[in-house]
N, CA, C and O atoms as CSV, one atom per row, in Angstrom:
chain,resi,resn,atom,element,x,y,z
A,1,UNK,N,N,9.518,15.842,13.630
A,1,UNK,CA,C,9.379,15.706,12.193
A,1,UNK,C,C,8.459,14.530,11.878
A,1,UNK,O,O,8.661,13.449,12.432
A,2,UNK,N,N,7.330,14.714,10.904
A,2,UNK,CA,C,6.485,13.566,10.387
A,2,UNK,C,C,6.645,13.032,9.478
A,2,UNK,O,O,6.839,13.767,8.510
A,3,UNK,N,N,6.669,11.554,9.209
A,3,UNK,CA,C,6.928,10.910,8.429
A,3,UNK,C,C,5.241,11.273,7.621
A,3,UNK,O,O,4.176,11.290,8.238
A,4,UNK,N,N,5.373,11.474,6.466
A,4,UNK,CA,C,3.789,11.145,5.668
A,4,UNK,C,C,3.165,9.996,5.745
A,4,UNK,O,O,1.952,10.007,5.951
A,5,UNK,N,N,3.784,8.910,5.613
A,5,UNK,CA,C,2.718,8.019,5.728
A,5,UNK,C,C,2.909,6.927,7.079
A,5,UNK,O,O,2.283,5.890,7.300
A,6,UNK,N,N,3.687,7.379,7.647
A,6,UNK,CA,C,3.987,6.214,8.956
A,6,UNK,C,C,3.034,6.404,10.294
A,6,UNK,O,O,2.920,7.459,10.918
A,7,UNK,N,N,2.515,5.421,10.534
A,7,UNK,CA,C,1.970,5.129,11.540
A,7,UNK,C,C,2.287,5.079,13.258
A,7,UNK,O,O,2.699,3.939,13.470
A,8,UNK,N,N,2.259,5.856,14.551
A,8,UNK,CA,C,2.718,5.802,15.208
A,8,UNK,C,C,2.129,5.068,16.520
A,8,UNK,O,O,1.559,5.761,17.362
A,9,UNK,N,N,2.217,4.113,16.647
A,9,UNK,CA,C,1.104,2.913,17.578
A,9,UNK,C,C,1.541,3.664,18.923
A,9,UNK,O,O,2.737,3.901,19.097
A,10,UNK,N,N,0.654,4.016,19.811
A,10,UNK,CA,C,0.916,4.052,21.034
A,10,UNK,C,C,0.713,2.975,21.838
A,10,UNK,O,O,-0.155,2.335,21.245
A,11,UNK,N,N,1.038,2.304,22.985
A,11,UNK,CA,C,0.382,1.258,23.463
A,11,UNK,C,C,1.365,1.404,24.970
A,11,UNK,O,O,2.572,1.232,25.146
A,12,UNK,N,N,0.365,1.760,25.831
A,12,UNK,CA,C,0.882,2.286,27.286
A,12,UNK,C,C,0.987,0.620,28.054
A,12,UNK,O,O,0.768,-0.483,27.554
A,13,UNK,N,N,1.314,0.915,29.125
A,13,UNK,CA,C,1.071,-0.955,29.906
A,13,UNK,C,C,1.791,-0.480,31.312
A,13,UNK,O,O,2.544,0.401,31.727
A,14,UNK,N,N,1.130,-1.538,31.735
A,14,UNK,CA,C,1.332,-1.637,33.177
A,14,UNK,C,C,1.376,-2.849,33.704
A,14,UNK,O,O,0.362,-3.004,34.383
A,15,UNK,N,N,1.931,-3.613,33.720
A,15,UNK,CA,C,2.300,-5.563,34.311
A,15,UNK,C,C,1.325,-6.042,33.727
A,15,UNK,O,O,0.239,-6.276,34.257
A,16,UNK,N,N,1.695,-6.286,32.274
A,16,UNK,CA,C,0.480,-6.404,30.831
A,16,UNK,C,C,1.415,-7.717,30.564
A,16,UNK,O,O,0.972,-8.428,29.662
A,17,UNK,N,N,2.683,-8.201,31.202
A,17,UNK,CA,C,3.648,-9.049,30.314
A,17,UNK,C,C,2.860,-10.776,29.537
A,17,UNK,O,O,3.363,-11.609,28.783
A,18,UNK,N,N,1.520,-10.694,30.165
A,18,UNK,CA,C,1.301,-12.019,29.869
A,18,UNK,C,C,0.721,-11.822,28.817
A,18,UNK,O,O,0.369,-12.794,28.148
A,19,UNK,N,N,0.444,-10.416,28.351
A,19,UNK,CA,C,-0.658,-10.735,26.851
A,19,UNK,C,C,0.280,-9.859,26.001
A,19,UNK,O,O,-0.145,-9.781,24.849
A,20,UNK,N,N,1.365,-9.209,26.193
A,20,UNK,CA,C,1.659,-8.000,25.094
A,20,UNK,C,C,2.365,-9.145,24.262
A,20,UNK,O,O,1.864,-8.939,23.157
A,21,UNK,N,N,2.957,-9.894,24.150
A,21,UNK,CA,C,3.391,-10.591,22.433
A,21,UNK,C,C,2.583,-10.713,21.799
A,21,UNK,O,O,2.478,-10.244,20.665
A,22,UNK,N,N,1.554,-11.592,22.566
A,22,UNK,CA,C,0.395,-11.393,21.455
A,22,UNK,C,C,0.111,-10.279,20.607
A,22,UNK,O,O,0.018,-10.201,19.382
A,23,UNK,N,N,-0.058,-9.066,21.918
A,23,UNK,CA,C,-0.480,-7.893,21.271
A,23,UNK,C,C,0.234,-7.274,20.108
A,23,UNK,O,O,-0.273,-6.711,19.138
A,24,UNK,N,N,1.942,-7.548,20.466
A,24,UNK,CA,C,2.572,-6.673,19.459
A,24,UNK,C,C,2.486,-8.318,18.092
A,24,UNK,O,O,2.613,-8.083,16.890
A,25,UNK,N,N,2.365,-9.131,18.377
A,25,UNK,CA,C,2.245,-10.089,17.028
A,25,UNK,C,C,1.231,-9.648,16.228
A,25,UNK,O,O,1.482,-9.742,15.027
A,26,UNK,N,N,-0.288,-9.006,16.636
A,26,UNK,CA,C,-1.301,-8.942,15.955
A,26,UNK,C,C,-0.810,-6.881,14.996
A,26,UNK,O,O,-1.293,-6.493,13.933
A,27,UNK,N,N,-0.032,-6.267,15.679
A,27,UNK,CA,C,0.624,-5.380,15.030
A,27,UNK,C,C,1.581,-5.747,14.229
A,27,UNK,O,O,1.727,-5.062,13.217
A,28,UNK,N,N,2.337,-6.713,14.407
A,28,UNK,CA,C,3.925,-7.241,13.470
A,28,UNK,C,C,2.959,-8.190,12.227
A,28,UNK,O,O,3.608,-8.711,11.320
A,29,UNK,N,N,1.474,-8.366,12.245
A,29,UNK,CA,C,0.984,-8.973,11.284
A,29,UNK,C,C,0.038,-7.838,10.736
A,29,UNK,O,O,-0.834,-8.303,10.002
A,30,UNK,N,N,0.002,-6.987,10.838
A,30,UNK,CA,C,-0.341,-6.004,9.720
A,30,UNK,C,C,-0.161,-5.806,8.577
A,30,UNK,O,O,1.027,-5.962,8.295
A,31,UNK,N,N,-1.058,-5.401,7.359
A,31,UNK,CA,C,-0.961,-5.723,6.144
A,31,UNK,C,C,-0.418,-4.136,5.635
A,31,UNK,O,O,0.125,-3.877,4.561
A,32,UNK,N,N,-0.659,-3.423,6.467
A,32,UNK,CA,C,0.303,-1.715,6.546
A,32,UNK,C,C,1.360,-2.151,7.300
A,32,UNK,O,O,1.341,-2.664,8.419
A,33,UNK,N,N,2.257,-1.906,6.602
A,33,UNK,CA,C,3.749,-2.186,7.686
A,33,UNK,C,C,4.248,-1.228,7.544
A,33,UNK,O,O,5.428,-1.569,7.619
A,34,UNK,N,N,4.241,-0.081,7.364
A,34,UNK,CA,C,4.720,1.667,7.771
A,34,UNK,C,C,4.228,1.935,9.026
A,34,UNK,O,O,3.160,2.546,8.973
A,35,UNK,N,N,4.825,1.577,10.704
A,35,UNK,CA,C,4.134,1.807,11.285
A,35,UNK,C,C,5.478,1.697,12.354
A,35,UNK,O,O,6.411,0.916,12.169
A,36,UNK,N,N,5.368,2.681,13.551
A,36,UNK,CA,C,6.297,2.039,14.786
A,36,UNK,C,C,5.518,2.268,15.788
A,36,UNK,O,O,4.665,3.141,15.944
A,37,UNK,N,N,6.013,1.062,16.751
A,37,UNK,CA,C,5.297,0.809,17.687
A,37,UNK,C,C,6.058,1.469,19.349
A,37,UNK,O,O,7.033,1.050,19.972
A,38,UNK,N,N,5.168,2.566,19.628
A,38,UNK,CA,C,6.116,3.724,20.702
A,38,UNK,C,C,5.302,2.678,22.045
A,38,UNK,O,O,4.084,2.773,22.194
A,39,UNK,N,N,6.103,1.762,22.905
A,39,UNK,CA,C,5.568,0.886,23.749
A,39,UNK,C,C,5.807,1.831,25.066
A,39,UNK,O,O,7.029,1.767,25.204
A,40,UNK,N,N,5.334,2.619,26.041
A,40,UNK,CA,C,5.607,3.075,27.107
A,40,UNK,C,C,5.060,2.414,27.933
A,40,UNK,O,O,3.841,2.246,27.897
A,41,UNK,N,N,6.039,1.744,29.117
A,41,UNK,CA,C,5.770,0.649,30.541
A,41,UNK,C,C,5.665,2.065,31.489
A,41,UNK,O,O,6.394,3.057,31.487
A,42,UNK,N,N,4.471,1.749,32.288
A,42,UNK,CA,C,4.393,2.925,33.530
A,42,UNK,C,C,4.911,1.876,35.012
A,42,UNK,O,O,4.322,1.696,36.078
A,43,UNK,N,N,6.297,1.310,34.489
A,43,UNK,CA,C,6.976,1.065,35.404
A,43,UNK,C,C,6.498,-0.305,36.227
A,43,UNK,O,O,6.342,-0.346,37.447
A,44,UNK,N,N,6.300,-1.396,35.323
A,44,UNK,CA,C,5.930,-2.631,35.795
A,44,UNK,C,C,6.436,-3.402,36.297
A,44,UNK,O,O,7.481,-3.620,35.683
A,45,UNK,N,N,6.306,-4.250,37.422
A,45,UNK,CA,C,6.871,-5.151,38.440
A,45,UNK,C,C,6.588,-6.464,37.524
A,45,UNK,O,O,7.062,-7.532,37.910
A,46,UNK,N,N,6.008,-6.429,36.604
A,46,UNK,CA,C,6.495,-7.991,36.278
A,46,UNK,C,C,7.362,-8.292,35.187
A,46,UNK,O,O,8.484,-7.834,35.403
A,47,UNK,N,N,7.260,-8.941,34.004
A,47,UNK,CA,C,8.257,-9.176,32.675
A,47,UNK,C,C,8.168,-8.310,31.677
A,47,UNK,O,O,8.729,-8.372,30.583
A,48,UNK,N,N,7.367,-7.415,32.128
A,48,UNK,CA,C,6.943,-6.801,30.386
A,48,UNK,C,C,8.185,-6.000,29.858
A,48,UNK,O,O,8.361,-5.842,28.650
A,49,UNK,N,N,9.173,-5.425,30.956
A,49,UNK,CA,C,10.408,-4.851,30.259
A,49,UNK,C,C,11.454,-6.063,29.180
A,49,UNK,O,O,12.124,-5.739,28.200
A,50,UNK,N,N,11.294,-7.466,29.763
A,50,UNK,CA,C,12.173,-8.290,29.680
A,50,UNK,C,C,11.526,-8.650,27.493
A,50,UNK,O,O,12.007,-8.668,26.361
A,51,UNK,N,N,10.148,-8.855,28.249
A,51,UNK,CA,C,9.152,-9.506,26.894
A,51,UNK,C,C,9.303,-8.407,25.749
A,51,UNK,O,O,9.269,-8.854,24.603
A,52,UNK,N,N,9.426,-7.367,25.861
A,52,UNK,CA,C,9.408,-6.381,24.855
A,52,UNK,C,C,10.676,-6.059,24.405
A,52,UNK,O,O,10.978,-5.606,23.302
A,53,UNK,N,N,11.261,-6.277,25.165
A,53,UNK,CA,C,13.121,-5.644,24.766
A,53,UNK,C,C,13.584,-6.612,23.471
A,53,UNK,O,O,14.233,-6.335,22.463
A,54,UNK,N,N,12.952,-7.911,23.947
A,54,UNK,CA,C,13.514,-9.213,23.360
A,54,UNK,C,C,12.781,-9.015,21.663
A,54,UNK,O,O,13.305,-9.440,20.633
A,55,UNK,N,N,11.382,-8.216,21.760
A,55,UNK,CA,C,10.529,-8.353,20.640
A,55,UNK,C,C,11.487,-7.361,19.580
A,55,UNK,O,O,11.962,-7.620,18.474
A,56,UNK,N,N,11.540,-6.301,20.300
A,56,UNK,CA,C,12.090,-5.161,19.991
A,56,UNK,C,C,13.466,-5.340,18.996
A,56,UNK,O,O,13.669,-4.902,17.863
A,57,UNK,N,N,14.417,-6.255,19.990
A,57,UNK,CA,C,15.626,-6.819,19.173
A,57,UNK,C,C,15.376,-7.408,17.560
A,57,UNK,O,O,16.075,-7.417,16.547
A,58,UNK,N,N,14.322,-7.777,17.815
A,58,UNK,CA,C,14.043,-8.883,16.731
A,58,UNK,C,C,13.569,-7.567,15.462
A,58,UNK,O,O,13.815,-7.765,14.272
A,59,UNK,N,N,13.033,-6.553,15.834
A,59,UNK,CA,C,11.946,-5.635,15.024
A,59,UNK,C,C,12.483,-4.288,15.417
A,59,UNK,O,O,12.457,-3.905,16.586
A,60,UNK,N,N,12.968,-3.577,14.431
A,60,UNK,CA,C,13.359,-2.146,14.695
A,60,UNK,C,C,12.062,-0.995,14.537
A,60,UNK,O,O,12.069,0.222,14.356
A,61,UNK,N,N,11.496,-1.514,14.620
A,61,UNK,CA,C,10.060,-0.451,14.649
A,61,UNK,C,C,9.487,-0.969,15.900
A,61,UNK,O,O,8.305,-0.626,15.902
A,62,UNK,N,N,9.735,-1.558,16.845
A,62,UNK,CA,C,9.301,-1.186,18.641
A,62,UNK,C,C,10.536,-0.504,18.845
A,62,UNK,O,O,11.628,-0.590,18.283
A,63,UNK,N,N,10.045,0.290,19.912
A,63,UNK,CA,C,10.613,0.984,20.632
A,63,UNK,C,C,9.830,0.895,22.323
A,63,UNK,O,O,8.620,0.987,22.524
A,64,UNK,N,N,10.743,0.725,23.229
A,64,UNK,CA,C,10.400,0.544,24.433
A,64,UNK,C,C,10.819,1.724,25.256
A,64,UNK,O,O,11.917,2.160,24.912
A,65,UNK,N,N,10.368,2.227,26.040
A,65,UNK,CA,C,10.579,3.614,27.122
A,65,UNK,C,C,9.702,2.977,28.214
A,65,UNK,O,O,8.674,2.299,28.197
A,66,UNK,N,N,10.789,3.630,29.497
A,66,UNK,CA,C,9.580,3.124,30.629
A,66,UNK,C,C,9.726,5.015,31.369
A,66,UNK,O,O,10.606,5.874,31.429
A,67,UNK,N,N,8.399,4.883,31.765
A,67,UNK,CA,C,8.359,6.294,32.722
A,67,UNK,C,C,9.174,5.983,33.834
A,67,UNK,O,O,9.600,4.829,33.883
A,68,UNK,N,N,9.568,6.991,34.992
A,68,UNK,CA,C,10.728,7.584,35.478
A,68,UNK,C,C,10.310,6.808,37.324
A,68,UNK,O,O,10.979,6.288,38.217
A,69,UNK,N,N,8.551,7.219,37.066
A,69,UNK,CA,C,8.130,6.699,38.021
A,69,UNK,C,C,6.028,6.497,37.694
A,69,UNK,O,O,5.259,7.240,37.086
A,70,UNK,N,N,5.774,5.149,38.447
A,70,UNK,CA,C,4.339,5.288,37.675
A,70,UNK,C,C,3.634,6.313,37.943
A,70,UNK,O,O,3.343,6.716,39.070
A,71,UNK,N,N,3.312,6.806,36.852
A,71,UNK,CA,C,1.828,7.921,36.320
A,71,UNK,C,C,0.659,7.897,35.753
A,71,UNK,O,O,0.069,8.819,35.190
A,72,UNK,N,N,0.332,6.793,35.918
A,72,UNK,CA,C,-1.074,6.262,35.189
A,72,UNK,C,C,-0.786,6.449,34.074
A,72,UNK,O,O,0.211,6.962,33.566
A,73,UNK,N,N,-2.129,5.810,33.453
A,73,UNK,CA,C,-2.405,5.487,31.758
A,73,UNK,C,C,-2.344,7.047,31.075
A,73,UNK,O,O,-1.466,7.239,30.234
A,74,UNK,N,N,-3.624,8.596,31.560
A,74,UNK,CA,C,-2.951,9.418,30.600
A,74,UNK,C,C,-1.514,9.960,30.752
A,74,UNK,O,O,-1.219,10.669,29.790
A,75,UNK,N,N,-0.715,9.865,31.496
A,75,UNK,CA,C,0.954,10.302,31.412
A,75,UNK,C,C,1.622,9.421,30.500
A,75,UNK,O,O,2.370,9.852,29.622
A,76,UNK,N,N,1.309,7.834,30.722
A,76,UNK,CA,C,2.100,7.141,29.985
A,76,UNK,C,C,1.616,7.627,28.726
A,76,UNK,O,O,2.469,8.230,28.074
A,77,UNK,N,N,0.250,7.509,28.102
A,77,UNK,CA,C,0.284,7.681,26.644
A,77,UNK,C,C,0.988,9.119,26.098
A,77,UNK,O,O,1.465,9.146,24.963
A,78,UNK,N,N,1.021,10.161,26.861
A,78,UNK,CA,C,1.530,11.380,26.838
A,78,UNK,C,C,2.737,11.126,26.367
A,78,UNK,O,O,2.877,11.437,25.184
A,79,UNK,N,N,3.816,10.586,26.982
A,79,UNK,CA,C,4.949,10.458,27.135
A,79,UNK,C,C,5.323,9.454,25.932
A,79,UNK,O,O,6.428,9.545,25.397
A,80,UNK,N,N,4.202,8.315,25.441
A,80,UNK,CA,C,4.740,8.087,24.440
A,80,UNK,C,C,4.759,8.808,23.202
A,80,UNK,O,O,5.548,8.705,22.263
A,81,UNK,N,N,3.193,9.984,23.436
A,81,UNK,CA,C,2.575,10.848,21.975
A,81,UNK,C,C,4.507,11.771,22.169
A,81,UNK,O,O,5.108,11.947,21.109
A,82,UNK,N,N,4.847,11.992,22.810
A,82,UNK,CA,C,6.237,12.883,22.609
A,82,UNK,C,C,7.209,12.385,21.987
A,82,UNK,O,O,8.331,12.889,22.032
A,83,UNK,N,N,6.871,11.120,21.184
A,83,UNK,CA,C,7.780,10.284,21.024
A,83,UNK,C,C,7.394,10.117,19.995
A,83,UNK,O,O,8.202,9.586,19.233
A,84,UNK,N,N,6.178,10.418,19.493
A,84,UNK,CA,C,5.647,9.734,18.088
A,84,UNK,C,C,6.468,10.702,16.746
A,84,UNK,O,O,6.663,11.917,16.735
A,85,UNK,N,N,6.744,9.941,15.957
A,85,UNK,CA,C,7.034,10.795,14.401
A,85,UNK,C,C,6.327,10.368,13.273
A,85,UNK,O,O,6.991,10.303,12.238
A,86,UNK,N,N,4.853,9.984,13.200
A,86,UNK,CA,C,4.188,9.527,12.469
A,86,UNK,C,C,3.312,10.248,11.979
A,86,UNK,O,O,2.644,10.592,12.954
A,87,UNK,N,N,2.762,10.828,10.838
A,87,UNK,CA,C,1.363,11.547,10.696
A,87,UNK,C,C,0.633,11.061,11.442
A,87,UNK,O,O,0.187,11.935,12.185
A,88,UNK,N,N,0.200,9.984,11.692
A,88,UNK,CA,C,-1.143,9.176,12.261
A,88,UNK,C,C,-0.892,8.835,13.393
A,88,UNK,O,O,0.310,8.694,13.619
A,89,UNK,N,N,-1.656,8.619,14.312
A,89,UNK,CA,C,-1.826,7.927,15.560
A,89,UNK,C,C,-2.654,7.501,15.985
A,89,UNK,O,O,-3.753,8.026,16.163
A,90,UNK,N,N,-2.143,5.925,16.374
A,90,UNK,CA,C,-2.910,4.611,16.744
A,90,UNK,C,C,-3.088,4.649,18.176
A,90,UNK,O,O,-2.332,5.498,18.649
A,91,UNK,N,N,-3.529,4.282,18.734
A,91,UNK,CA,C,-3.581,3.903,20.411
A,91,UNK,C,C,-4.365,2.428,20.262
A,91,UNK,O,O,-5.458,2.178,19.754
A,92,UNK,N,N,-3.311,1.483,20.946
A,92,UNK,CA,C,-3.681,0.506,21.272
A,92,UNK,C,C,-2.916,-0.229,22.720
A,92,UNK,O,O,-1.771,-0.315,23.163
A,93,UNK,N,N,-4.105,-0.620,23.075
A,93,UNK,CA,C,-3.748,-1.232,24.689
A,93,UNK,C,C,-2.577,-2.063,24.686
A,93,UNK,O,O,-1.824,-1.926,23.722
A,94,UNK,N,N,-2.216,-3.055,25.742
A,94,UNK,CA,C,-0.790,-3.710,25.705
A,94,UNK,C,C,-1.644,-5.327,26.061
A,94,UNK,O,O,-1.073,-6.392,26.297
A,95,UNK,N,N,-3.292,-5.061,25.999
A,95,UNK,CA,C,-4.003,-6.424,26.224
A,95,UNK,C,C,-5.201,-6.467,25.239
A,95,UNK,O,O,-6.268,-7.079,25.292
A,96,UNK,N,N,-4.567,-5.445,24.140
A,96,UNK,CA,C,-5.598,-5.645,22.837
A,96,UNK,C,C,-4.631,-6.445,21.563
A,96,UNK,O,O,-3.430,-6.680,21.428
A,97,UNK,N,N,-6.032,-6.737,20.637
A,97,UNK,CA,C,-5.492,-7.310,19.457
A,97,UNK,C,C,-6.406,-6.284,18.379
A,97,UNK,O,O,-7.353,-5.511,18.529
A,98,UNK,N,N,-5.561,-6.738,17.214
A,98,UNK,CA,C,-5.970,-5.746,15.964
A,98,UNK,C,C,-6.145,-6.874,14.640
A,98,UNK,O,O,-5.317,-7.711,14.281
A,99,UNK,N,N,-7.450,-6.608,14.076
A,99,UNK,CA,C,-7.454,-7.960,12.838
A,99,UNK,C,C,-5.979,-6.974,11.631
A,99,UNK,O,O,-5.757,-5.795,11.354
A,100,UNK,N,N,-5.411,-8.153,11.310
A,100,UNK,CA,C,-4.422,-7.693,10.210
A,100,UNK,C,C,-4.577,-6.993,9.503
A,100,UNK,O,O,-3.568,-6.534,8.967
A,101,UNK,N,N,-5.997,-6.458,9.047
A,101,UNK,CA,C,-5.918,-5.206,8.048
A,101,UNK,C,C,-6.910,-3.771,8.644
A,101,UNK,O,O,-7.707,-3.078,8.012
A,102,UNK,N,N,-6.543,-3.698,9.877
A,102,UNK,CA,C,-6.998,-2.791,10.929
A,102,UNK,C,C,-6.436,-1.064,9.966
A,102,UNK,O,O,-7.103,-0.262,9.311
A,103,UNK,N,N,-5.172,-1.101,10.271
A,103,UNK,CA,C,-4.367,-0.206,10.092
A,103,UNK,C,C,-4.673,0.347,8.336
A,103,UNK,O,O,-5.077,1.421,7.889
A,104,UNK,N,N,-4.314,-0.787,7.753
A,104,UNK,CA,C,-5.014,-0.822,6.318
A,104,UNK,C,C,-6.205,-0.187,5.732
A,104,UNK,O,O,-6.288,0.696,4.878
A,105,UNK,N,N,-6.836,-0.639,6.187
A,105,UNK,CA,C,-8.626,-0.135,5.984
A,105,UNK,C,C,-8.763,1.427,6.732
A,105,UNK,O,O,-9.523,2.310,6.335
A,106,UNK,N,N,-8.165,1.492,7.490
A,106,UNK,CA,C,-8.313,2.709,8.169
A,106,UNK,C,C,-7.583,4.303,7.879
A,106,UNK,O,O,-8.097,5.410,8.039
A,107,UNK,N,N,-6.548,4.034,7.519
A,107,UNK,CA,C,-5.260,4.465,6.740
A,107,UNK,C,C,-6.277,5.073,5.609
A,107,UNK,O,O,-6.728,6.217,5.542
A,108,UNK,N,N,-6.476,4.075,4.835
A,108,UNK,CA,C,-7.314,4.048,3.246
A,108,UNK,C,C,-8.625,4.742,3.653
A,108,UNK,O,O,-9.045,5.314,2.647
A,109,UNK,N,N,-9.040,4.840,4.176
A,109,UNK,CA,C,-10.379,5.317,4.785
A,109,UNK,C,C,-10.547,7.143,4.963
A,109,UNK,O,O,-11.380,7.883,4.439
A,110,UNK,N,N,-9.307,7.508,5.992
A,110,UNK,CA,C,-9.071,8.606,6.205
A,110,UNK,C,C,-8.913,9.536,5.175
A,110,UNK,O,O,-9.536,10.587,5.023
A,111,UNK,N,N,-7.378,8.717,3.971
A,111,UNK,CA,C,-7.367,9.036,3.031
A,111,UNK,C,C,-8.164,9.887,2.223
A,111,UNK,O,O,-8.170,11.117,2.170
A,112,UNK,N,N,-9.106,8.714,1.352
A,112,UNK,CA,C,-9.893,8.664,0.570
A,112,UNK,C,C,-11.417,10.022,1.049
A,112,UNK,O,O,-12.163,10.621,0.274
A,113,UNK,N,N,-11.363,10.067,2.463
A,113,UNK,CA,C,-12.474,10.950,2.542
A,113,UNK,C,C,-11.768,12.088,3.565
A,113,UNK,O,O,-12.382,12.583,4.510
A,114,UNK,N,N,-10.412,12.411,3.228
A,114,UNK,CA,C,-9.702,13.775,3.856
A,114,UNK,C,C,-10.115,13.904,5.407
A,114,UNK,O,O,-10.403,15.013,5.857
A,115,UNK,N,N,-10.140,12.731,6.234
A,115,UNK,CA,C,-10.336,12.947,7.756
A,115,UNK,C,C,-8.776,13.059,7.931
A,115,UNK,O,O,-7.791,12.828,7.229
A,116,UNK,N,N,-9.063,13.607,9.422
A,116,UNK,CA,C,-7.736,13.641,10.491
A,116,UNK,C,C,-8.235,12.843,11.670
A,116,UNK,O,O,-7.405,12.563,12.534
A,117,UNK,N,N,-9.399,12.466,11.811
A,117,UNK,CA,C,-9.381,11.740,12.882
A,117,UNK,C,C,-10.990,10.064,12.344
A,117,UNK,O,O,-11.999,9.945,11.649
A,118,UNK,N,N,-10.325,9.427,13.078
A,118,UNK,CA,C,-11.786,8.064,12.888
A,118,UNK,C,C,-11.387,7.214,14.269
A,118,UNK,O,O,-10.363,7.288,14.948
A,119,UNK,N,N,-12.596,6.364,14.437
A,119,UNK,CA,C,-12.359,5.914,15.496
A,119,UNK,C,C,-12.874,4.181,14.845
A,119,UNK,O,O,-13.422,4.130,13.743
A,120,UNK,N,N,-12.682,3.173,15.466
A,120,UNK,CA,C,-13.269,1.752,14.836
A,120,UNK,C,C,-13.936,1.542,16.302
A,120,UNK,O,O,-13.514,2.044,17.344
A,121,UNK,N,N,-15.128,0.650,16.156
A,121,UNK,CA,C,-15.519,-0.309,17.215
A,121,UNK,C,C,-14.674,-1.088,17.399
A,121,UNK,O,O,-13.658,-1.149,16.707
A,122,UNK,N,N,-15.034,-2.143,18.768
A,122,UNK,CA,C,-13.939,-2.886,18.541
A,122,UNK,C,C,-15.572,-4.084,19.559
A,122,UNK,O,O,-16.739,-3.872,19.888
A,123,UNK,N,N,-14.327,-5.550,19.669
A,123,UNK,CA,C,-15.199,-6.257,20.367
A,123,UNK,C,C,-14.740,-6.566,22.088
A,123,UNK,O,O,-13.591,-6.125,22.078
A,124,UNK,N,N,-14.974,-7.028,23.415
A,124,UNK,CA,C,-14.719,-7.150,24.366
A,124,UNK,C,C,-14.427,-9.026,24.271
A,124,UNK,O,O,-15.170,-9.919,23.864
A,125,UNK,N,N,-13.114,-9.067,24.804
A,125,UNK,CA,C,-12.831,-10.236,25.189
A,125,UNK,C,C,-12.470,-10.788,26.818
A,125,UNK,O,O,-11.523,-10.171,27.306
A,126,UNK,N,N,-12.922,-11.571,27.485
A,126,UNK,CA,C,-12.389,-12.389,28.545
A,126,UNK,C,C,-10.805,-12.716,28.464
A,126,UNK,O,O,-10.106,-12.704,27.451
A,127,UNK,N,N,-10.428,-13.007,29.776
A,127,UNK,CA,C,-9.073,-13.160,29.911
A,127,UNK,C,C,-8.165,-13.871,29.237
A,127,UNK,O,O,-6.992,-13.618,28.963
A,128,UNK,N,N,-9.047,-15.064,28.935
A,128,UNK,CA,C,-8.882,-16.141,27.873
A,128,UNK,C,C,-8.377,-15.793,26.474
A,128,UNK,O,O,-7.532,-16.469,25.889
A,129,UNK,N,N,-8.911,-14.769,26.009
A,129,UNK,CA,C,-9.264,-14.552,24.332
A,129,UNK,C,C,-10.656,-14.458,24.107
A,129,UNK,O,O,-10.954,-13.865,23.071
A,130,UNK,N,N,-11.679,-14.925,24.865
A,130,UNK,CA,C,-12.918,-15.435,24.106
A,130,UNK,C,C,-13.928,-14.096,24.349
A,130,UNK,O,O,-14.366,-13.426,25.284
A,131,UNK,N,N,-14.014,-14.176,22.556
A,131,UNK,CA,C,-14.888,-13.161,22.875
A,131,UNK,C,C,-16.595,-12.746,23.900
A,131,UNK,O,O,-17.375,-13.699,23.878
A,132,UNK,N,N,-16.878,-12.057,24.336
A,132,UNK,CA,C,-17.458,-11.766,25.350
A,132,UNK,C,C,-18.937,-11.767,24.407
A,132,UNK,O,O,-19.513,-12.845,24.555
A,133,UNK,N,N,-19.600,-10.919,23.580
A,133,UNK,CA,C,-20.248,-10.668,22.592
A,133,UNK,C,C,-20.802,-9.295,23.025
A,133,UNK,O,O,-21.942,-8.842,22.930
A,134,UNK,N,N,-19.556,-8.708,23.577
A,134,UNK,CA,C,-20.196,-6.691,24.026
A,134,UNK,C,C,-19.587,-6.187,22.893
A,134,UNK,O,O,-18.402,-6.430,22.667
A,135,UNK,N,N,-20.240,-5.538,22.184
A,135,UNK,CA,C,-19.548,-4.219,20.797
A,135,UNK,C,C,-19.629,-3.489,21.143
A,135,UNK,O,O,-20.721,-2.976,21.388
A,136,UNK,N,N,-18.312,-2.875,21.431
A,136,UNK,CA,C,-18.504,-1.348,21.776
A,136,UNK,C,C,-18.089,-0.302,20.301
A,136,UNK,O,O,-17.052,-0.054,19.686
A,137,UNK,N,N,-19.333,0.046,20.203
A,137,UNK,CA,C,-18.600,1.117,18.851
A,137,UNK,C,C,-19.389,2.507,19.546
A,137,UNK,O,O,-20.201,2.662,20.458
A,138,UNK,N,N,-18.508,3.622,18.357
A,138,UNK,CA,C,-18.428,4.850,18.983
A,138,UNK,C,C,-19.471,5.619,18.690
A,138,UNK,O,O,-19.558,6.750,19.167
């Protein structure tokens, strides 16, 4: 069943635990807050079950699932799209960030000119944060 206007973030990971708060902070600061965040772990050996459970408690729109056994990146996102109840769907990494009115502008965008699908550029960052200065747009 689809919600009309809710947003369904996919965001797959794999021993991502050192950057996903960030990641899900730059989603929990969205200026669209109709949105849940379907987090599928393809079964990581480091914290990321521990880091997300804890986020999760705090925020009833994560949701955490881990696959059964690892299947790479397209199974995991699969397994979370089975999970989604959102008209829309986001895909975002578990070592990306999103400017706060990502979802917003995009949402409004689709809208306004009757798409079902858009894609955004985005920019490439180093391990650090710092941006790299590669644009990848589509």
């Amino acid at each position: 069943m689809q919600n009309k206007d809710l947003v369904s973030i996919i965001t797959p990971s794999w021993n991502c635990g050192k950057f996903l708060e960030e990641t899900i902070k730059s989603i929990q600061a969205q200026t669209y807050t109709n949105w849940e965040l379907l987090f599928q772990d393809d079964c990581s050996t480091d914290d990321t079950k521990e880091r997300v459970l804890r986020l999760a408690a705090e925020d009833g729109r994560i949701k955490y699932e881990c696959n059964p056994h690892n299947s790479g990146a397209a199974v995991t996102r699969n397994n979370a799209l089975l999970r989604a109840k959102g008209k829309w769907i986001a895909f975002l990494d578990s070592d990306d960030l999103w400017h706060p009115e990502k979802l917003e502008k995009q949402v409004k965008f689709m809208l306004d000119n009757n798409y079902q699908f858009s894609y955004t550029e985005y920019v490439e960052m180093d391990i650090n944060g710092n941006e790299t200065g590669v644009l990848i747009s589509g």
